[in-house]
N, C-alpha and C positions, 0 to 999 in steps of 0.2 A: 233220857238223853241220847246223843249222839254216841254206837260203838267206837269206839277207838282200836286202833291196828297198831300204834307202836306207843310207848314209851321210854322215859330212861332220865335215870336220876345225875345229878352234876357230880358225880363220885370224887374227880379230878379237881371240881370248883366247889371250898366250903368255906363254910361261916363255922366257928369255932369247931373242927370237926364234923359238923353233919353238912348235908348237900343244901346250896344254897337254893336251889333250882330243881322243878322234878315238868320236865318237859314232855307232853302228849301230843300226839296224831291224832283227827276221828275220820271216821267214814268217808265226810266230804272234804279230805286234805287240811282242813284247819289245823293249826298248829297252835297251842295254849302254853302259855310259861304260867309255874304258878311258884312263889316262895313257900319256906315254909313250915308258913302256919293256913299255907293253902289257897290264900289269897291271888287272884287271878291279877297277874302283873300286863299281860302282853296276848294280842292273839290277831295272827294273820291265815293267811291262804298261801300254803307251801307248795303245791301242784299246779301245773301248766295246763293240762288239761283233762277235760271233765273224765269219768271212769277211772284217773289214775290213785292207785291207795299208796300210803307212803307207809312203808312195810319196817324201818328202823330205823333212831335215833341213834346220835354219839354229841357229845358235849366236851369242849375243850378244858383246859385247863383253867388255874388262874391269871399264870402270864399269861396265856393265849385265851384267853376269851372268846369262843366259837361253837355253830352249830353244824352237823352235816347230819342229810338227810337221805336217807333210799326211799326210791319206791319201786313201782313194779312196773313202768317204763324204762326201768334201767340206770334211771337216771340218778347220781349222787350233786344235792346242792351243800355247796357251801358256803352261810353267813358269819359275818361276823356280829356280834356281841356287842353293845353298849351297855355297861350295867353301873347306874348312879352307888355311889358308895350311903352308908348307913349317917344319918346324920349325927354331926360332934356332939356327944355327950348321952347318944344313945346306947345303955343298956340289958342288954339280952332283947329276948320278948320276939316279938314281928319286928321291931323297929331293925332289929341287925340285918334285916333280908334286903336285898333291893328295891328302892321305892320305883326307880324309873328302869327301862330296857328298851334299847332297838336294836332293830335287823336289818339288816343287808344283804342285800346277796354279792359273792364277790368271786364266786366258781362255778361252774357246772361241770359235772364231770360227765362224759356219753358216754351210752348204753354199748356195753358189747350185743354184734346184733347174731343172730344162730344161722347155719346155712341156709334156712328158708327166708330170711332177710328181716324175722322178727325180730323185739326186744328183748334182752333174757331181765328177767326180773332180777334186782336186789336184795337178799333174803336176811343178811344181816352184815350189822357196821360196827367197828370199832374207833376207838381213839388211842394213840399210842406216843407218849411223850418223853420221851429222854433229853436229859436238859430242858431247855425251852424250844426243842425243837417238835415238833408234833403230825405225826403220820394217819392217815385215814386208811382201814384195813375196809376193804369189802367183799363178803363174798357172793357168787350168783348162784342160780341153779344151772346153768352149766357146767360150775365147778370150778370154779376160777377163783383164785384167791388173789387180789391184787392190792399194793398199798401205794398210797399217794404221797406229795409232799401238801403240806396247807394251801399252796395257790392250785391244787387241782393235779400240777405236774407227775404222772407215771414215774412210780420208781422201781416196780418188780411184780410179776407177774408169776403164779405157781400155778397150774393147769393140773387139777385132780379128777380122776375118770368119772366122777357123777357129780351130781346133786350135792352141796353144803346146807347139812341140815342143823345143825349147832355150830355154836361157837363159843370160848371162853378166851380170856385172857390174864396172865398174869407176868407182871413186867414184859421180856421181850416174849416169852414164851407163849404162843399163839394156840390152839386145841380146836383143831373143825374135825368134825364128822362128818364122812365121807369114805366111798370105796366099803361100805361093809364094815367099816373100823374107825378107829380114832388115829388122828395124825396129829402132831406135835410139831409147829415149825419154829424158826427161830428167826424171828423177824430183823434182829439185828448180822443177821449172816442168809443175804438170799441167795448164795450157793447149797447152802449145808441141805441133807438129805432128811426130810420128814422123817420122824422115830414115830414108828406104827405098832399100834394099840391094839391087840387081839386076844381074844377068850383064853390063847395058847400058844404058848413061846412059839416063834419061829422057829425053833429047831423041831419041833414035836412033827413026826412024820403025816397023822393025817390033817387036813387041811383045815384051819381055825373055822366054827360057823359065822359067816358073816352077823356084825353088829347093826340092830336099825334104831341108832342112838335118836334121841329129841330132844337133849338137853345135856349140856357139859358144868360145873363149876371145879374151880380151883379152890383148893384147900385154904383160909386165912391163915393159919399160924405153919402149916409143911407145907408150901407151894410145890413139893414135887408131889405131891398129891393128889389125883385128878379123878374125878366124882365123873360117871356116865348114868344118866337115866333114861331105858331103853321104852320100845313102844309096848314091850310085855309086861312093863309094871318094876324092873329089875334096875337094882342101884349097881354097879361095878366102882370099884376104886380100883385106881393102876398107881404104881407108884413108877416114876418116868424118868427116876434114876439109880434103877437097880442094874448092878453092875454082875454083867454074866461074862467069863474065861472062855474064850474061845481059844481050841485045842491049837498047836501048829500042825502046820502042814508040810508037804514038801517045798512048798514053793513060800513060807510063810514061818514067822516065828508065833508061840502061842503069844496072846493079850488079852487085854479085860476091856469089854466097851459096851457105853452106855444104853440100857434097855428100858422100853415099856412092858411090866408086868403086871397081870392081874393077882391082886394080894384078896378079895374079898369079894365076897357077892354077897349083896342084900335083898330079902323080898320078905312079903307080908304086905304090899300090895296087889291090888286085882290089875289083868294082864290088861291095864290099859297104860297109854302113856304119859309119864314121870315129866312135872319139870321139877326142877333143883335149885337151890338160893344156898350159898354155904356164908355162917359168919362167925365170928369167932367161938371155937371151943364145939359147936353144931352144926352138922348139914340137917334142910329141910329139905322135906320132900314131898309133892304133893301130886295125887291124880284128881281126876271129876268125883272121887267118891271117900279119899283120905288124906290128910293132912300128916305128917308123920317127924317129928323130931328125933336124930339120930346124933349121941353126945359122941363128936371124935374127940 
């Protein structure tokens, strides 16, 4: 068959608990919805033109029933969702998934371009919903983290000095990789200042070793939890709301404010790199040569 370059389960959209939808990318831009018991519901052509890969998915909710797309023209589409309901009197089985689905397209978002007038690729997408209102996270490799409203409209833009090479999400709390370290944003406050993720406290006088993270998850049951797995094989946990007393000063009273610390390092893999899937009660961890279950 044809490789594929993105996927991504309906997390947000389910049928009694599990995802209704597990939506794929391949090679040549095709785009496949399948329910599921696997069955191929839908399948178009998501790409404008020929050489462009579509690099991440994100799927809306149930009230918002939607798809957005990256790829590596920069460009973010976003359709909407048609999805027939399960027929009266069917239960369990295939029959709960969706028998019919279409697409639309009803956004594009454009490419941020680099000084030399290229496109900066898309490298990964989120979906982010409070209420029934629902935000699109993307970020590029020139480090830009930006989120949208659902018709495409800019709402905040965070400029990090390199490359976003992970990302996770849990509620508004946002986890990219990037700068050597892990940053923590808070999507529902785009003033508030990135809480940064290093080997070793801020206060420690020599300088943290920069991180070359590959893969973030958030914890299921302690969301202040945050799982890193690096390019040398190494699992890090920070806990992202350990609270450290900062002395006063003269010009300052002491206080206590909120920190990322590293609480654990894990290895017993080979120094290649880790992705991570955490679900309840277990993080997984897996390189090209080991599969690994770690019971949190």
């Amino acid at each position: 068959g044809t490789p594929l370059t993105a996927m991504a389960l309906s997390a947000q959209l389910l049928d009694r608990g599990a995802p209704r939808l597990l939506v794929v990318a391949d090679l040549h831009g095709m785009i496949h919805f399948f329910d599921r018991s696997g069955k191929l519901l839908h399948s178009f052509n998501g790409t404008v033109s020929e050489g462009v890969n579509i690099t991440a998915i994100g799927i809306g909710s149930r009230d918002d029933p939607f798809l957005a797309t990256a790829s590596t023209d920069g460009k973010v589409s976003v359709y909407n969702l048609s999805l027939s309901k399960a027929p009266k009197g069917s239960k369990g089985g295939t029959n709960a998934a969706p028998q019919n689905l279409s697409v639309t397209l009803t956004a594009t978002i454009e490419p941020t371009e680099a000084d030399d007038g290229r496109a900066v690729s898309v490298e990964c997408l989120d979906i982010f919903t409070r209420g029934r209102r629902s935000t699109i996270v993307s970020s590029d490799t020139l480090g830009f983290v930006r989120t949208h409203h659902r018709n495409g409209t800019l709402k905040n833009t965070v400029q990090l000095a390199d490359r976003v090479s992970a990302t996770a999400r849990t509620g508004a709390q946002f986890a990219v990789a990037a700068e050597g370290a892990v940053l923590v944003l808070e999507l529902a406050k785009s003033s508030a200042t990135p809480l940064r993720c290093n080997r070793s406290a801020a206060s420690d006088s020599n300088a943290p070793a920069p991180l070359d993270v590959m893969s973030l998850a958030w914890d299921v049951q302690l969301p202040q939890l945050l799982y890193a797995g690096t390019a040398q094989g190494e699992v890090l946990i920070f806990n992202t709301k350990a609270r450290t007393r900062v002395p006063a000063t003269n010009t300052s009273e002491a206080r206590t404010m909120t920190t990322c610390k590293l609480v654990q390092e894990l290895s017993g893999h080979e120094a290649m790199p880790l992705s991570l899937a955490a679900i309840r009660g277990y993080l997984l961890s897996a390189s090209p040569q080991l599969l690994a279950a770690h019971n949190v």
